[in-house]
C-alpha positions in Angstrom: 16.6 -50.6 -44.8 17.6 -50.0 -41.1 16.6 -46.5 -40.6 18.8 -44.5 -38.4 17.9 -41.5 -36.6 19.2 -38.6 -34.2 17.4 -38.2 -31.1 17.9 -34.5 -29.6 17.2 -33.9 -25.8 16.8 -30.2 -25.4 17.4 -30.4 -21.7 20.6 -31.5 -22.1 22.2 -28.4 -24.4 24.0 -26.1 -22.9 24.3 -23.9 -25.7 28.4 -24.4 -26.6 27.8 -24.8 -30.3 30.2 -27.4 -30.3 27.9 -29.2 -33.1 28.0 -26.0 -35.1 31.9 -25.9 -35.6 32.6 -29.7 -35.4 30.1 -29.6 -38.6 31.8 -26.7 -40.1 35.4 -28.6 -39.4 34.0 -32.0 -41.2 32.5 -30.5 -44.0 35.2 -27.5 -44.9 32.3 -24.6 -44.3 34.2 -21.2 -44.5 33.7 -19.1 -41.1 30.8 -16.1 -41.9 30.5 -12.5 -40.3 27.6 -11.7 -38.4 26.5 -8.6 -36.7 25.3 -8.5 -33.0 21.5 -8.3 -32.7 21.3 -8.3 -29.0 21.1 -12.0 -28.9 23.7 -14.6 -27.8 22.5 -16.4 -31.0 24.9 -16.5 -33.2 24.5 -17.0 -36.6 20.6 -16.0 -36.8 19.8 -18.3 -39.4 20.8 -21.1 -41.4 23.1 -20.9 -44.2 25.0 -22.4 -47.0 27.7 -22.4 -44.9 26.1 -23.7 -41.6 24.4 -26.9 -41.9 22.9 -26.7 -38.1 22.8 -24.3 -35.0 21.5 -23.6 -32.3 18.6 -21.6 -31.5 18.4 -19.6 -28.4 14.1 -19.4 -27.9 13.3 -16.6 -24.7 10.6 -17.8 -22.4 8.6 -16.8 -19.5 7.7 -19.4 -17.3 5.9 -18.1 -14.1 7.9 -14.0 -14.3 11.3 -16.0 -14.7 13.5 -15.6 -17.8 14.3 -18.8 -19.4 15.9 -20.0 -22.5 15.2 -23.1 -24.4 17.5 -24.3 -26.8 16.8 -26.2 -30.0 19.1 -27.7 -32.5 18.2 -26.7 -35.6 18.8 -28.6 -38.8 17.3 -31.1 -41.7 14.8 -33.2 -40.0 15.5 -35.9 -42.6 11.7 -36.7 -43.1 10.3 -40.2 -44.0 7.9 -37.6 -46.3 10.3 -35.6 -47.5 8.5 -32.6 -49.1 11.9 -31.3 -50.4 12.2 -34.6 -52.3 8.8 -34.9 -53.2 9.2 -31.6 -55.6 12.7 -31.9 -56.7 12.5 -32.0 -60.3 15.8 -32.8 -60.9 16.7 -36.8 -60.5 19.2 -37.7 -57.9 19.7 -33.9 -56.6 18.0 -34.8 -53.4 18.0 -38.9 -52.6 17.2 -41.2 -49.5 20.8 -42.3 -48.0 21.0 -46.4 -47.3 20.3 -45.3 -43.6 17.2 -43.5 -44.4 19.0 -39.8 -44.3 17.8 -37.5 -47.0 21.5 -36.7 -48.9 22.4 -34.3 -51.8 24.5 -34.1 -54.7 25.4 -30.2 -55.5 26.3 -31.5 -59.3 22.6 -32.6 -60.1 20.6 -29.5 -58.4 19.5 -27.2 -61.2 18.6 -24.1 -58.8 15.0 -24.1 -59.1 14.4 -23.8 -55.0 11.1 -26.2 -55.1 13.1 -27.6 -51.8 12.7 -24.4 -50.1 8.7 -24.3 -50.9 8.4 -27.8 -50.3 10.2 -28.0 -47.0 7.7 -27.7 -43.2 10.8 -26.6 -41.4 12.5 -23.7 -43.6 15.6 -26.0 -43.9 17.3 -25.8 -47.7 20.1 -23.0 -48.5 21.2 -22.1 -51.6 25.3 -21.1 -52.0 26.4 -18.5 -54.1 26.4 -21.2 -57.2 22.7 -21.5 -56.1 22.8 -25.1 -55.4 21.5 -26.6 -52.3 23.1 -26.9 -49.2 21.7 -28.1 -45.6 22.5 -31.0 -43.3 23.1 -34.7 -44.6 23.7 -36.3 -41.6 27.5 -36.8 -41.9 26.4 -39.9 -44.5 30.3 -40.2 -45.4 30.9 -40.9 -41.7 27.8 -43.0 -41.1 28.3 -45.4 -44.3 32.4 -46.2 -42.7 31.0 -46.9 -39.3 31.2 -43.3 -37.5 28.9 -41.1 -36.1 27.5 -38.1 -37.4 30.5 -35.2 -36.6 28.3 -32.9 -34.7 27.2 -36.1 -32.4 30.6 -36.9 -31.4 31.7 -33.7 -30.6 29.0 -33.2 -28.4 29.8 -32.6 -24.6 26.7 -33.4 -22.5 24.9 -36.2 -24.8 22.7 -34.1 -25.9 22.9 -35.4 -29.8 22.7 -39.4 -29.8 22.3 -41.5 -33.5 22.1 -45.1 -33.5 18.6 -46.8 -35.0 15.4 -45.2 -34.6 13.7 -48.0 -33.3 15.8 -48.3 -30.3 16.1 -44.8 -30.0 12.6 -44.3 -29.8 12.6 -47.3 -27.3 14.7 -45.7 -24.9 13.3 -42.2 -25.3 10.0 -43.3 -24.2 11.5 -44.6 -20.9 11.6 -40.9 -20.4 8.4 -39.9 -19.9 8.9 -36.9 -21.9 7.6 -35.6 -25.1 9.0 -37.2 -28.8 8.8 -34.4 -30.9 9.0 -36.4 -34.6 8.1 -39.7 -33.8 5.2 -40.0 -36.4 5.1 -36.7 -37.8 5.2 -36.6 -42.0 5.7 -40.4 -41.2 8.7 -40.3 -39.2 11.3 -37.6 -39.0 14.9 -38.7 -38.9 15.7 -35.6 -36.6 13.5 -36.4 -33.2 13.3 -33.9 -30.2 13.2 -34.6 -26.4 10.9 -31.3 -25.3 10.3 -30.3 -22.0 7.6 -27.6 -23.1 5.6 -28.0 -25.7 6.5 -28.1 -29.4 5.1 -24.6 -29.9 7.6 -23.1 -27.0 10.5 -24.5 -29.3 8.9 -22.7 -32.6 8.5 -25.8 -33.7 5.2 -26.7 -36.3 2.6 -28.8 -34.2 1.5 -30.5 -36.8 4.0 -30.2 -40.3 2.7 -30.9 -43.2 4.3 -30.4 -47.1 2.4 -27.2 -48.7 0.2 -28.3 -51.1 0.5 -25.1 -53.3 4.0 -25.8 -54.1 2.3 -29.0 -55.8 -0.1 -26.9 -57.7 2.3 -24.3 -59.1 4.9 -27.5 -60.0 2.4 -30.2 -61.4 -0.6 -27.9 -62.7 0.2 -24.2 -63.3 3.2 -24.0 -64.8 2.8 -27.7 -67.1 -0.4 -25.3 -68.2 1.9 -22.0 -68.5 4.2 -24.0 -70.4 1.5 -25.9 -72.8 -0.2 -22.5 -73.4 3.2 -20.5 -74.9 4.0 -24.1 -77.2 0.3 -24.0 -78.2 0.6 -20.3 -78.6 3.6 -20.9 -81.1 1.7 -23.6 -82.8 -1.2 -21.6 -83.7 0.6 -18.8 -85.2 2.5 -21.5 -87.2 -0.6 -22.9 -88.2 -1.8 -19.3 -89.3 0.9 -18.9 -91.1 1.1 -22.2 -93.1 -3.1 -22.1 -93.7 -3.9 -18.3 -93.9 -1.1 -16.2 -94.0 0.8 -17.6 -97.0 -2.6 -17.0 -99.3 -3.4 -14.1 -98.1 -0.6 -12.5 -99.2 -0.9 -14.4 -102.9 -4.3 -13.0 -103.0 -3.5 -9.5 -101.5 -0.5 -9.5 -104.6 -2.9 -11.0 -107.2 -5.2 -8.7 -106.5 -2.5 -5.3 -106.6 -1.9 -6.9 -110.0 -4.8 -7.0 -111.4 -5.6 -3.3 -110.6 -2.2 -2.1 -111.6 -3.4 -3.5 -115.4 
């Protein structure tokens, strides 16, 4: 498989939010209200009905207001702890270029993907299936690019291979935010500042306690009320059953 990638250079956003609506145009997202919260940020979180956006992060550097700005969306991880959990066959799936897609059809609303994911990616609609960034896949797979990279203005968003891109980033000299991280992300960043300035996890790793309430606790919750059920059958069929013969024998015999 040739893996492809976006690379994201942060000092090249200007904050337009072209990606946002060229994303919502491709993929037939409905428009959402939002409520001013003193921020130019606009929506303040990912939704079901916003795949990616961009984050407006205030800094001090040296007494002098600055903003950082981050495209936010599915890092598409080699070590994809959303996939790693999904219980549900073929709701979440690796793409043929390495993106991580989903099919709305197969997702049975447990939110494991939410609890599995590093980044605080996966949104559930009002069906409760999942929703969150694919990577344009449909666009990729006919020989386009992704539509948030094409609608782009400054170059900020590229997506070709992620060997090359990774070749070319390097030539830089800045920071690759996701080069090796859970294995490779598919969603690398170009920082200026460090990864913690960006609110970005240093070092991302899958929860392991989603792990232990999927593959131990509840297996054992589940075992216990079956083998709970079982018992009291077994009571019933061994004890039970004579019991009450000998409780009714016994009412006989006295009543004579």
């Amino acid at each position: 498989m040739e893996r492809k990638a976006f690379m994201i250079d942060t000092s090249r956003c200007i904050a337009c939010r072209g990606c946002q609506v060229a994303c919502k145009q491709w993929n037939k997202l409905s428009a959402e209200s939002a409520v001013n919260s003193g921020s130019y940020e606009n929506p303040p979180q990912l939704t079901s009905h916003l795949y990616n956006k961009i984050e407006f992060v205030e800094t001090d550097e040296n007494g002098e207001f600055k903003w950082l700005f981050l495209n936010k969306r599915c890092l598409h991880c080699s070590e994809a702890g959303c996939m790693k959990v999904c219980p549900s066959v073929g709701a979440l799936y690796r793409t043929h270029d390495g993106l991580v897609g989903f099919n709305k059809e197969k997702c049975i609303g447990c939110n494991y993907c939410v609890n599995g994911c590093p980044f605080d990616i996966p949104r559930y609609d009002a069906q409760n299936k999942i929703s969150k960034c694919h990577g344009c896949f449909d666009r990729v797979e006919n020989g386009l690019q992704p539509a948030c990279v094409k609608a782009c203005p400054t170059g900020t968003l590229m997506f070709g291979d992620r060997n090359e891109l990774i070749t070319k980033a390097k030539g830089t000299g800045k920071e690759i935010y996701g080069e090796t991280a859970l294995n490779g992300l598919g969603v690398m960043y170009l920082l200026d500042n460090k990864p913690q300035d960006y609110n970005l996890a240093v070092n991302p790793t899958i929860p392991t306690s989603i792990f232990l309430w999927k593959d131990v606790i509840k297996p054992l919750g589940i075992l216990g009320f079956w083998g709970s059920v079982g018992v009291a059958m077994l009571h019933y069929v061994t004890v039970g059953p004579k019991q009450l013969e000998e409780d009714v024998e016994e009412k006989g015999g006295n009543h004579e």
